[in-house]
N, CA, C and O atoms as a DFTB+ gen file, in Angstrom:
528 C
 N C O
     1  1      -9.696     -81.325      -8.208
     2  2     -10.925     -81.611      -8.915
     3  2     -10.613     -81.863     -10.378
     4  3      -9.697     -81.413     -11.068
     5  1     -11.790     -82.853     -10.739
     6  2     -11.420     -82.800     -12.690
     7  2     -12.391     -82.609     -13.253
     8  3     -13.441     -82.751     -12.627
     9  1     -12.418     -82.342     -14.193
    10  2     -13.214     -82.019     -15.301
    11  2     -13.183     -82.399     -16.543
    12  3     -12.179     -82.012     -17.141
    13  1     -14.067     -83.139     -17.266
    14  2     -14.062     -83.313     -18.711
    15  2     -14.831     -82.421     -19.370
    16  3     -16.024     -82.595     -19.123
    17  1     -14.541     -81.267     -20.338
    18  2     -14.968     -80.367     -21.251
    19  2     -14.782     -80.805     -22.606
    20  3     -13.833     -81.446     -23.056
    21  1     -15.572     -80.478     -23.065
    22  2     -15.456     -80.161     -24.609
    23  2     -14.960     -79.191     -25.309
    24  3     -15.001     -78.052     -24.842
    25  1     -14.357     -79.450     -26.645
    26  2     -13.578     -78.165     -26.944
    27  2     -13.847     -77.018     -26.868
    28  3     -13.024     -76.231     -26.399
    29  1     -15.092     -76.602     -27.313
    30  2     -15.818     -75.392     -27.384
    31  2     -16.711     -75.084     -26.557
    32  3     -17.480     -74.152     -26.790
    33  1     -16.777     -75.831     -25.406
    34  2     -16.932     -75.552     -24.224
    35  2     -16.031     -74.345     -23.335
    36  3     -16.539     -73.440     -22.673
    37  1     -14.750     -74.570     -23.497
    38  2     -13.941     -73.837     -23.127
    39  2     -14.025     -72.412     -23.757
    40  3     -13.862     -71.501     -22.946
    41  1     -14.252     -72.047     -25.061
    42  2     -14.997     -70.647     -25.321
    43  2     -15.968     -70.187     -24.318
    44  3     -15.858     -69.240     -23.540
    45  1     -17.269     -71.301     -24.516
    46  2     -18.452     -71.084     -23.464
    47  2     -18.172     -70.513     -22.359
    48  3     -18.725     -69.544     -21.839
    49  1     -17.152     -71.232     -21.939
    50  2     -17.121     -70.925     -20.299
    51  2     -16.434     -69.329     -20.110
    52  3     -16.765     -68.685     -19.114
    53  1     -15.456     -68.725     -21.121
    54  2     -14.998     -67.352     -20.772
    55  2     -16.375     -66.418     -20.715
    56  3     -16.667     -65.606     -19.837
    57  1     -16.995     -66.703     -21.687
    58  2     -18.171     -65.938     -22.073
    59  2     -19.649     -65.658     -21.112
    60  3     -20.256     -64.608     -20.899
    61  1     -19.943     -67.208     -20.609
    62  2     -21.013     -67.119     -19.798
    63  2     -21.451     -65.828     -19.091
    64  3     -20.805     -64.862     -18.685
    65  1     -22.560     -66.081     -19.078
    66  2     -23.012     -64.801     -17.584
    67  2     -24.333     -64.829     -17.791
    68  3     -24.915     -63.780     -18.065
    69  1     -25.159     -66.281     -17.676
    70  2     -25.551     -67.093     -17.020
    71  2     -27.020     -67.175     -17.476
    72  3     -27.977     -67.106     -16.705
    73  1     -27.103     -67.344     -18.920
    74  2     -27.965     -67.711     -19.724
    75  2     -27.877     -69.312     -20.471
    76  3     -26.835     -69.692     -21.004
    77  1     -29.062     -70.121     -20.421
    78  2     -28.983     -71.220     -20.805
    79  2     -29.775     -72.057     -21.372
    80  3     -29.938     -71.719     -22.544
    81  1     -30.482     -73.211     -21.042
    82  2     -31.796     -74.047     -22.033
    83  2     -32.438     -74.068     -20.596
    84  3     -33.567     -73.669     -20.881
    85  1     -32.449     -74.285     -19.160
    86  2     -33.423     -74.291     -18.445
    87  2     -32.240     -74.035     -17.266
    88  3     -31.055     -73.718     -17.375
    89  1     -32.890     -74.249     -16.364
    90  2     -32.585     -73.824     -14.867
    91  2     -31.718     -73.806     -14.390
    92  3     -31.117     -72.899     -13.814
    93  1     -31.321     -75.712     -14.696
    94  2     -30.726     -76.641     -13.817
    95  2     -29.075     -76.643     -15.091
    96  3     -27.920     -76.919     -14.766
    97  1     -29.547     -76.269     -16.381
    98  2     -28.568     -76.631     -17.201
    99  2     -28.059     -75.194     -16.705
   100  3     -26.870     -75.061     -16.995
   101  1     -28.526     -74.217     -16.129
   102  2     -27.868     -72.441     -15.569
   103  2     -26.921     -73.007     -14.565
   104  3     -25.743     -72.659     -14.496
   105  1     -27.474     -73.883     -13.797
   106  2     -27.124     -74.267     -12.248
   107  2     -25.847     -75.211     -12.594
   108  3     -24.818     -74.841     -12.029
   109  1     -25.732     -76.263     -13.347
   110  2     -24.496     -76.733     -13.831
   111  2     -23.516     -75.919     -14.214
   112  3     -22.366     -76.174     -13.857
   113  1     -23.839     -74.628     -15.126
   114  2     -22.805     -74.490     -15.836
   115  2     -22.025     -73.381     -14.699
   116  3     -20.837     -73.083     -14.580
   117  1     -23.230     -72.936     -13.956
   118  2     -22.426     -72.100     -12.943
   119  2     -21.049     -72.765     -12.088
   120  3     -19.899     -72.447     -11.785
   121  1     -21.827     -73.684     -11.962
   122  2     -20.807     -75.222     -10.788
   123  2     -19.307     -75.415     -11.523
   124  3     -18.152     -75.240     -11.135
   125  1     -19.867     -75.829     -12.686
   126  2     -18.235     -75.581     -13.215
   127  2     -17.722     -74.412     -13.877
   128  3     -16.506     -74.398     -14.067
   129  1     -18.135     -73.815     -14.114
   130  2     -17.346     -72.375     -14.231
   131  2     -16.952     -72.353     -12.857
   132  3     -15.789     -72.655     -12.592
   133  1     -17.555     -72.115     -12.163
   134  2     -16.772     -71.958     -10.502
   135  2     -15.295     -72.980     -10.376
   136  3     -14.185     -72.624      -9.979
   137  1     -15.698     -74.243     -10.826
   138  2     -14.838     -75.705     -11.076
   139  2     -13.116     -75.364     -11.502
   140  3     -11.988     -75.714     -11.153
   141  1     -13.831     -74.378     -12.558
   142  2     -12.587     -74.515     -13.803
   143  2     -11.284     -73.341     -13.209
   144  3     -10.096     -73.410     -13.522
   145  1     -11.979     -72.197     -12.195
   146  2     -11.374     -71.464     -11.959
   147  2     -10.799     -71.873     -10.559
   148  3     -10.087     -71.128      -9.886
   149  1     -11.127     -72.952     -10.245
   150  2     -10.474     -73.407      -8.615
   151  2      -9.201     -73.594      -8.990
   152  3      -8.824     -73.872     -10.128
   153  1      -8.224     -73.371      -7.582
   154  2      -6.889     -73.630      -8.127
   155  2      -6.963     -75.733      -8.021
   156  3      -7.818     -76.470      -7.528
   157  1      -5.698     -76.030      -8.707
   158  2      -5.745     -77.505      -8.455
   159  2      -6.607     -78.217      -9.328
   160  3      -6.473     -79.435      -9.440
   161  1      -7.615     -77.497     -10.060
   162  2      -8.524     -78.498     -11.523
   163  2      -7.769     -78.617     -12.439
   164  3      -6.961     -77.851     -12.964
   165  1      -8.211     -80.121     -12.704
   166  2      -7.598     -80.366     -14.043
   167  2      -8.597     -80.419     -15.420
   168  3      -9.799     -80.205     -15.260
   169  1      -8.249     -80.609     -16.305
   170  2      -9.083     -80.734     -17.173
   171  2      -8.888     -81.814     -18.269
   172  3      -7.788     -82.067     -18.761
   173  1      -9.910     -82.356     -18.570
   174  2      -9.630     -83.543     -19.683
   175  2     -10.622     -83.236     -20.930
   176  3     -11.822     -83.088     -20.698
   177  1     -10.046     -83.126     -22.448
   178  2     -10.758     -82.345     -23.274
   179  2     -11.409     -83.479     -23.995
   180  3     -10.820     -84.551     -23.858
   181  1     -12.431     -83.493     -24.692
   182  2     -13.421     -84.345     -25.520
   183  2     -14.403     -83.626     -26.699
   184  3     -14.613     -82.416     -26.782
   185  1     -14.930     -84.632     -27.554
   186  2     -15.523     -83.785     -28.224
   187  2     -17.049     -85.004     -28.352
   188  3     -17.670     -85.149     -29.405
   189  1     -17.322     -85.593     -27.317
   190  2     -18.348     -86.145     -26.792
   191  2     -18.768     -85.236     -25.374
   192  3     -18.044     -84.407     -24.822
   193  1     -20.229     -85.672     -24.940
   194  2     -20.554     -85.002     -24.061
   195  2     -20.034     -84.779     -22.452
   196  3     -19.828     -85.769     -21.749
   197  1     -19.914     -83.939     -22.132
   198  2     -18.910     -83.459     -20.745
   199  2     -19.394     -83.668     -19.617
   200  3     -20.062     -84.642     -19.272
   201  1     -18.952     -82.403     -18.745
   202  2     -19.706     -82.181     -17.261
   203  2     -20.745     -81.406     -17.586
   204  3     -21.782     -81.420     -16.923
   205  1     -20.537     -80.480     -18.875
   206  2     -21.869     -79.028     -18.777
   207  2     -23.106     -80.174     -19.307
   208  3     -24.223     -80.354     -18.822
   209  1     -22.469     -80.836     -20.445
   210  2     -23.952     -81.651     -21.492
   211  2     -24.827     -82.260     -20.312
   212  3     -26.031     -82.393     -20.531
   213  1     -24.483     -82.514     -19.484
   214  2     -24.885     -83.536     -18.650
   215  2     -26.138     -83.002     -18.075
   216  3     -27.064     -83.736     -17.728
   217  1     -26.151     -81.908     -17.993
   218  2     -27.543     -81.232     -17.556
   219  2     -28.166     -80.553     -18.885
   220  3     -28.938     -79.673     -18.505
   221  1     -28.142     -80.599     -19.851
   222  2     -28.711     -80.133     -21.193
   223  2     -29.537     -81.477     -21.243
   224  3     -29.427     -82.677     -20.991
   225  1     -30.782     -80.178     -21.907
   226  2     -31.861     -80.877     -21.336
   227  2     -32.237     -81.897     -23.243
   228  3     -32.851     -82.926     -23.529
   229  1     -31.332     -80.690     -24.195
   230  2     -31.456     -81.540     -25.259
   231  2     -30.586     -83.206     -25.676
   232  3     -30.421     -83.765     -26.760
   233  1     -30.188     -83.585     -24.298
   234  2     -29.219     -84.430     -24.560
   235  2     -29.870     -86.040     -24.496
   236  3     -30.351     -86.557     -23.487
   237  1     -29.775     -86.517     -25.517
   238  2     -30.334     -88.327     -25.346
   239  2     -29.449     -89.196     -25.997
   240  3     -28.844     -89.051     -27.060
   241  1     -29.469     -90.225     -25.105
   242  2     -28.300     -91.011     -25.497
   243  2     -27.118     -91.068     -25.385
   244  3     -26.311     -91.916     -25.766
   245  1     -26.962     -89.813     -24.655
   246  2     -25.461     -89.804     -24.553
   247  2     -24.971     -88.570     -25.936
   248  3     -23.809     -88.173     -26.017
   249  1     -25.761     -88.237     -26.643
   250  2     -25.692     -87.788     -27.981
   251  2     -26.519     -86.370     -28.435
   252  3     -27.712     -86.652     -28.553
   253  1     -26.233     -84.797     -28.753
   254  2     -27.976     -84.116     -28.694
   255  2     -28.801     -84.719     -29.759
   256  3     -28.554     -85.133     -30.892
   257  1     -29.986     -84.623     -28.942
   258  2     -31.266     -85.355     -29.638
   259  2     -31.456     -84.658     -30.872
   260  3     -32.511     -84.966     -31.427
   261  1     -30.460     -83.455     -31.726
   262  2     -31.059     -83.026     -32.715
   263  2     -29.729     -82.869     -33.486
   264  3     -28.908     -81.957     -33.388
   265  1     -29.681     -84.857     -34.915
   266  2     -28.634     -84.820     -35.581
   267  2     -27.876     -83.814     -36.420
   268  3     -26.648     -83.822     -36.502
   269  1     -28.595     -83.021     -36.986
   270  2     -27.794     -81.981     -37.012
   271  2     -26.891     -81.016     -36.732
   272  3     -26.015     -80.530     -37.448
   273  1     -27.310     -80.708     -35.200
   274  2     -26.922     -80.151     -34.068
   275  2     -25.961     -80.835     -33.756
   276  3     -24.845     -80.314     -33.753
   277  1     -26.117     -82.085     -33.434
   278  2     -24.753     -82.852     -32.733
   279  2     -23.832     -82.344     -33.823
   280  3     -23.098     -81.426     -33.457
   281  1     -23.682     -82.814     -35.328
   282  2     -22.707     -82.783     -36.023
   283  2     -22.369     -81.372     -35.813
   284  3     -21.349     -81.419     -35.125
   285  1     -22.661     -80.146     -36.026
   286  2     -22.715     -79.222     -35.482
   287  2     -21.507     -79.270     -34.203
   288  3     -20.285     -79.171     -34.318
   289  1     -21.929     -79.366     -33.576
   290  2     -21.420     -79.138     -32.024
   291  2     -19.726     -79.893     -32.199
   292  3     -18.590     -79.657     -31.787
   293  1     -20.435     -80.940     -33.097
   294  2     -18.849     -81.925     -32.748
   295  2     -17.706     -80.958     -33.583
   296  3     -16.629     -80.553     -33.145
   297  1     -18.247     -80.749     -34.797
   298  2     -17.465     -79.939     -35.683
   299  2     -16.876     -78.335     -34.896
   300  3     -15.753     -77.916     -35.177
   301  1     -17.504     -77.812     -34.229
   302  2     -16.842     -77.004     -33.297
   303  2     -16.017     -76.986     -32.176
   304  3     -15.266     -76.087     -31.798
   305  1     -16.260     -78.180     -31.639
   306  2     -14.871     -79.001     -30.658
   307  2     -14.023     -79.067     -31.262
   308  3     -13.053     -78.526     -30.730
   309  1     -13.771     -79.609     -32.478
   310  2     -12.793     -80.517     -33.535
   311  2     -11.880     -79.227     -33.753
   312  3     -10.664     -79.360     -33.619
   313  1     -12.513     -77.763     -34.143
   314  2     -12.432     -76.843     -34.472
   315  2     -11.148     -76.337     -33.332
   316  3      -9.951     -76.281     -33.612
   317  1     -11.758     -76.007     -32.034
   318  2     -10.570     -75.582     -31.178
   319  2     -10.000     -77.131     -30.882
   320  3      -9.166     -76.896     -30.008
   321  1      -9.973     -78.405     -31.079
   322  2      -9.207     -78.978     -30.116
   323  2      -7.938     -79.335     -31.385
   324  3      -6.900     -79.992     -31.309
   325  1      -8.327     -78.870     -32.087
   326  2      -6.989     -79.098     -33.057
   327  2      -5.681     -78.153     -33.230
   328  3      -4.823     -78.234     -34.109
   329  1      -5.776     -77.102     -31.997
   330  2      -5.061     -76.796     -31.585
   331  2      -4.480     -76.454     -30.404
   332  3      -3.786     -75.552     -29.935
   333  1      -5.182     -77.850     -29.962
   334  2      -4.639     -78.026     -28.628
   335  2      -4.036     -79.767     -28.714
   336  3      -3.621     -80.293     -29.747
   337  1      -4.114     -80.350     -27.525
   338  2      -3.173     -81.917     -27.459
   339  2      -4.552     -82.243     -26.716
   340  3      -4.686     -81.888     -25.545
   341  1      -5.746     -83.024     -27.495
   342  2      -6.907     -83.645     -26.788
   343  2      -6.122     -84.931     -25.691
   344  3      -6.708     -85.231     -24.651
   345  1      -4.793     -85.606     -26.051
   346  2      -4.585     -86.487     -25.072
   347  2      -3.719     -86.090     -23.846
   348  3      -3.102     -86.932     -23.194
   349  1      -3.708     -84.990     -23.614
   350  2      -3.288     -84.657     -22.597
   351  2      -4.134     -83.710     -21.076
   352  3      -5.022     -82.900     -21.341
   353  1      -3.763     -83.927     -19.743
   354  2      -4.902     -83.519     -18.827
   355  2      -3.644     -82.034     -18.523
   356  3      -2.444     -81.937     -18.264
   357  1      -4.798     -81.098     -18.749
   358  2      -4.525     -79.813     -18.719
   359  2      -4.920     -79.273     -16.779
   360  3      -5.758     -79.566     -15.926
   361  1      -3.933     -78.530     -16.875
   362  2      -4.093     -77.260     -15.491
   363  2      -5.435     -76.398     -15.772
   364  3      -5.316     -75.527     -16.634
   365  1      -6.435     -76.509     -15.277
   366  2      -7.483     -75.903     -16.024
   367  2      -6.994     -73.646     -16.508
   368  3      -7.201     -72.967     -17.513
   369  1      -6.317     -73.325     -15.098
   370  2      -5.386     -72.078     -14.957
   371  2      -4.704     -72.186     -16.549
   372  3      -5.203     -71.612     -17.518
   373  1      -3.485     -73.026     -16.608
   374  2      -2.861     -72.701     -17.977
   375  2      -3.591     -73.398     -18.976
   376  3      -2.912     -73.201     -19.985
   377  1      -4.555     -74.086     -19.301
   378  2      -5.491     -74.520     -20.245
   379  2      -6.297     -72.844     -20.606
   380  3      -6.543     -72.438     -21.742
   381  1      -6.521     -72.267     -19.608
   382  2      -7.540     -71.068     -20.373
   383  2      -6.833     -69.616     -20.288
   384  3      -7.539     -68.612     -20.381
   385  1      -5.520     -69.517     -20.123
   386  2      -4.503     -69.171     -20.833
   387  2      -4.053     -69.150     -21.895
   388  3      -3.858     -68.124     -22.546
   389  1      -3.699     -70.813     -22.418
   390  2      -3.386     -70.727     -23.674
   391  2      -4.642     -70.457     -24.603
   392  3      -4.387     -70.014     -25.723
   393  1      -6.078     -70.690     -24.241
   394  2      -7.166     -70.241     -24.999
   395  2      -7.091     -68.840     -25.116
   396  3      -7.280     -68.348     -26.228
   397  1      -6.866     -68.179     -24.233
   398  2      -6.991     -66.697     -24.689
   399  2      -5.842     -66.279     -25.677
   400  3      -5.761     -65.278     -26.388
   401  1      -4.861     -67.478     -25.495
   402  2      -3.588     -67.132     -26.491
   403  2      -3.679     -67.216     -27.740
   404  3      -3.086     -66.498     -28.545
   405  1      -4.522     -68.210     -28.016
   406  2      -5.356     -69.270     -28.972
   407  2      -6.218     -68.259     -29.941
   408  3      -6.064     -67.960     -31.125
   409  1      -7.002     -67.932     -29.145
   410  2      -8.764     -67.387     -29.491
   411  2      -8.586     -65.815     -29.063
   412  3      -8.920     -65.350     -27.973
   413  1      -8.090     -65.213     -29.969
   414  2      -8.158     -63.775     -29.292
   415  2      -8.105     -62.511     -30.177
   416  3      -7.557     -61.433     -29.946
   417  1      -8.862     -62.946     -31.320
   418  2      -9.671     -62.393     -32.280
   419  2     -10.924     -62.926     -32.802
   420  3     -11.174     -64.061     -32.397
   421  1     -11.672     -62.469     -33.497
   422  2     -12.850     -62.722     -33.808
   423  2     -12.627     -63.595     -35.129
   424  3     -13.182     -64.693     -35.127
   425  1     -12.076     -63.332     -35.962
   426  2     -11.761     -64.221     -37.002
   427  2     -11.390     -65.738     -36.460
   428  3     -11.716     -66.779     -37.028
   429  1     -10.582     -65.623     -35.149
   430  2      -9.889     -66.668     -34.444
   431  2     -11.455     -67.750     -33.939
   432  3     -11.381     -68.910     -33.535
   433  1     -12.464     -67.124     -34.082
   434  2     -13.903     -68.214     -33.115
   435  2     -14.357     -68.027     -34.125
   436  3     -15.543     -68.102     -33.804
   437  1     -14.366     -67.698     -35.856
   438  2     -15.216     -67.467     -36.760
   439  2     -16.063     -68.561     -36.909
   440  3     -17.267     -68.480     -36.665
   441  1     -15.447     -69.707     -37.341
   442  2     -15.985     -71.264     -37.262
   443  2     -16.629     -71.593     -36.032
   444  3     -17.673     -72.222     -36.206
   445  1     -16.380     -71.401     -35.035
   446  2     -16.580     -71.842     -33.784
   447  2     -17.718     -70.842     -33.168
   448  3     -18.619     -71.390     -32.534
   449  1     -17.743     -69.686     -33.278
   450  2     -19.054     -69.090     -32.417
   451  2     -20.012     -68.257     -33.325
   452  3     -21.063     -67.724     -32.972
   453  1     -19.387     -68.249     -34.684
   454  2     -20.774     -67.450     -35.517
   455  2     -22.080     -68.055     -35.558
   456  3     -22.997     -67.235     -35.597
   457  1     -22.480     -69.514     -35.560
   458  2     -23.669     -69.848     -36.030
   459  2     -24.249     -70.362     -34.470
   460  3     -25.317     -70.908     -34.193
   461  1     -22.875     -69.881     -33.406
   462  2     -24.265     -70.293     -32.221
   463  2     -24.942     -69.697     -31.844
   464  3     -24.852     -68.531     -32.226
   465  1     -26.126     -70.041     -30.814
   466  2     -27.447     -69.496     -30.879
   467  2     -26.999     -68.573     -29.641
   468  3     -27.922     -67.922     -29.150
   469  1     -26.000     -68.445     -29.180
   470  2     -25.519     -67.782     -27.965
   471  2     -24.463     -66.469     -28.057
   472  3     -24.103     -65.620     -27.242
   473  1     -24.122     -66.773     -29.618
   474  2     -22.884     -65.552     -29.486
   475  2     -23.047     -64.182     -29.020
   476  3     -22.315     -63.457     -28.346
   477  1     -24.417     -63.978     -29.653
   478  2     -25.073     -62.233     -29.457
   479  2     -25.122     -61.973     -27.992
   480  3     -25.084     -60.797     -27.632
   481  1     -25.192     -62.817     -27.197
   482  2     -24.718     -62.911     -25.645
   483  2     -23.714     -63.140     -24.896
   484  3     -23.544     -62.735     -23.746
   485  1     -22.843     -63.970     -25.701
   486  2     -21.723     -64.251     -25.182
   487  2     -20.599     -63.285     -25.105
   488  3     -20.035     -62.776     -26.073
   489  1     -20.273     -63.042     -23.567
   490  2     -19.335     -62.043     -23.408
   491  2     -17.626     -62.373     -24.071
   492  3     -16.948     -61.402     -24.406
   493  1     -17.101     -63.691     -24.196
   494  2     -16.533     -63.724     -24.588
   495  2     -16.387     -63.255     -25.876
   496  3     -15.567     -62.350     -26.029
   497  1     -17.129     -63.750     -27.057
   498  2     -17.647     -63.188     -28.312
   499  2     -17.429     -61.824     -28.512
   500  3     -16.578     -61.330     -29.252
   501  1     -18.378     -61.143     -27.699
   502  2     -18.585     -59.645     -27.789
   503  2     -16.995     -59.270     -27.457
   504  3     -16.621     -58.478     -28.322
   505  1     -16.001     -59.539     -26.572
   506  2     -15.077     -58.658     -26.598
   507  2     -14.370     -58.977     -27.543
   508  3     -13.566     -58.080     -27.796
   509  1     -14.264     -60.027     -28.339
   510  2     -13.204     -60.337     -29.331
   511  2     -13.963     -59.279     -30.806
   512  3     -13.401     -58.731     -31.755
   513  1     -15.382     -59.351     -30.421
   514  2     -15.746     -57.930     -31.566
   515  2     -15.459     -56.750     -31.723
   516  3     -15.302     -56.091     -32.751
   517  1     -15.384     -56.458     -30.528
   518  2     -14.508     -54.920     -29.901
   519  2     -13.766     -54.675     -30.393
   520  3     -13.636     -53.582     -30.943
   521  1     -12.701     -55.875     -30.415
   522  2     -11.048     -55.522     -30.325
   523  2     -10.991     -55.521     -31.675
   524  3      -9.920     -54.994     -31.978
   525  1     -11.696     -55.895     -32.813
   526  2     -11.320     -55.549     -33.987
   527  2     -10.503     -54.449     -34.631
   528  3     -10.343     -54.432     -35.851
């Protein structure tokens, strides 16, 4: 299976547990979280919209409908994919490996998960607060 994610998607996905903008955008993200952990996925990274955007319900154009936000969002991809190789298709297994290798302090997602509207939920988040 493949997958195209976004950079900071790949935070998202450690963290989930299964809060979202409506139903169906719950019901996607479940599908690939399930996706990412199959053996045999690959992954292809972007910092345009993915497999999860695709059911976000704020999404038009191909783009989120709220310019701010997009710049936002893009600037947090940019954020983790700059330390990764965006032109290369990742093992989704050792892709979220090296994220935990990556991202495994809180200072480490400072840029990346303080101003989202999800961190105070996000389990990923919360344990990198812990470990302080």
């Amino acid at each position: 299976m493949k997958l195209i994610l976004r950079g900071h998607h790949l935070l998202c996905l450690k963290g989930f547990q299964g809060y979202g903008y409506d139903d169906a955008f719950v019901e996607n993200m479940i599908e690939v979280n399930a996706l990412r952990k199959s053996e045999g996925t690959v992954i292809t990274l972007t910092d345009f919209p993915d497999d999860i955007c695709k059911a976000c319900p704020n999404l038009e154009n191909n783009i989120c409908g709220n310019p701010a936000q997009n710049e936002r969002i893009v600037s947090m991809d940019n954020e983790v994919l700059k330390k990764l190789d965006p032109g290369k298709e990742y093992d989704a297994s050792d892709l979220f490996e090296k994220i935990d290798s990556i991202f495994n302090s809180k200072e480490s997602v400072t840029k990346i998960c303080f101003n989202c509207m999800w961190h105070e939920k996000c389990l990923f988040y919360q344990k990198l607060s812990e470990n302080r």
